[in-house]
Structure formats: structure tokens, C-alpha cells
N, C-alpha and C positions, 0 to 999 in steps of 0.2 A: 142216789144210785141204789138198783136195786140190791138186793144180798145177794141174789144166784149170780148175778153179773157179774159182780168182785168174786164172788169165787172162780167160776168161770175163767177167769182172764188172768187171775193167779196163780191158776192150775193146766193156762196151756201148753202141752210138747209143742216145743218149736224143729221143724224137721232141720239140720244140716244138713251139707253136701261134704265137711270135713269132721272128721272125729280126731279124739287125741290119738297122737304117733304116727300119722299120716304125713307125707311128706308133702309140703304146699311150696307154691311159690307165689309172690306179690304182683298182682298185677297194676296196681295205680300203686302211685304218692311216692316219695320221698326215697321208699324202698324196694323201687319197682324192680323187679327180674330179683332180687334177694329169693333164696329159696332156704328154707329151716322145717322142723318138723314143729308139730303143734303139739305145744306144752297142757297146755288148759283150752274148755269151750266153756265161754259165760254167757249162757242162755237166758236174757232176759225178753219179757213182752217185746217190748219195743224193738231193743235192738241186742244181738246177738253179736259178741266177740268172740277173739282166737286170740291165743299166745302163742306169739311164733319163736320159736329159739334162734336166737340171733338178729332179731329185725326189732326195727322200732322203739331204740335204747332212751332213754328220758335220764337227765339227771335231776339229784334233788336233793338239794341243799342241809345238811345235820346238824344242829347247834352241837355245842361243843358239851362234853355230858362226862361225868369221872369216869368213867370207861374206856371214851376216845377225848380226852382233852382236846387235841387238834380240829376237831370237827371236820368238815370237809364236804366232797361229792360224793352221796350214794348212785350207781348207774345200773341199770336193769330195764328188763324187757317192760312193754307198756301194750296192751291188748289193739288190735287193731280188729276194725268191720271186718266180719265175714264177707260181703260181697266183693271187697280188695284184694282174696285170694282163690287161684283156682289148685284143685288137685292135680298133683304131677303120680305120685303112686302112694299105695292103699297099705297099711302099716298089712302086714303077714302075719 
């Protein structure tokens, strides 16, 4: 591979249609009509996520550690495709 081409490709703006603090809602999958604002944009080459506040919860499992003995479920947001959300209004 050439060297300008990795650079190139490491160095592209990827354009959004949402930025943080915009209000979005889901339009496919699991969370569909869910509507949250958007926490994070993780802009990579390939593919481009959103953190939507309140959508998309994942758990995941803790060993048990002298801090929390009990161990247990961590549960939190998990990033979804941008093209899965359209804009409802534009943060002010």
C-alpha cells in the first residue's frame, strides 16, 4: 500500500447528518420509533456510529473484584449505525 494512501484514508472527515445533542430517533432494529439525544459520534473510515441516550442497552458481565465482591451485570448504552437514525430536531 502506498504511504499517501494510508494517510489519505486515515485522514478522511466523514460528513454526518447528526451531531452530538441532537435529538434523533431509531428508525430500524430492535429500537425502532426509540427517540434519545446523541451522546457521542464515532467517526470511523468504514463505518460511522452514534450514542443514542437510552437506546441500545447491552449488559456485560463483572468478575467479582475487592471492590464489588458480588460481581454482577454492568448495563449501558452500546453505539448504533448512523444510517439506523434520522434527525427529529437540531440541538439550539
Amino acid at each position: 500500500m502506498n504511504r499517501n494512501t494510508k494517510n489519505s484514508q486515515a485522514n478522511t472527515h466523514v460528513k454526518t447528518h447528526v451531531k452530538r445533542g441532537d435529538l434523533v430517533e431509531v428508525i430500524t432494529g430492535d429500537n425502532r420509533g426509540s427517540r434519545g439525544v446523541v451522546l457521542h459520534v464515532i467517526r470511523k473510515p468504514r463505518s460511522v456510529r452514534v450514542m443514542v441516550e437510552g437506546v441500545n442497552f447491552i449488559k456485560k458481565a463483572t468478575r467479582p473484584t475487592q471492590e464489588r465482591p458480588s460481581g454482577g451485570f454492568n448495563e449501558h448504552e452500546a453505539p448504533i449505525h448512523i444510517s439506523n437514525v434520522k434527525l427529529v430536531e437540531r440541538k439550539k
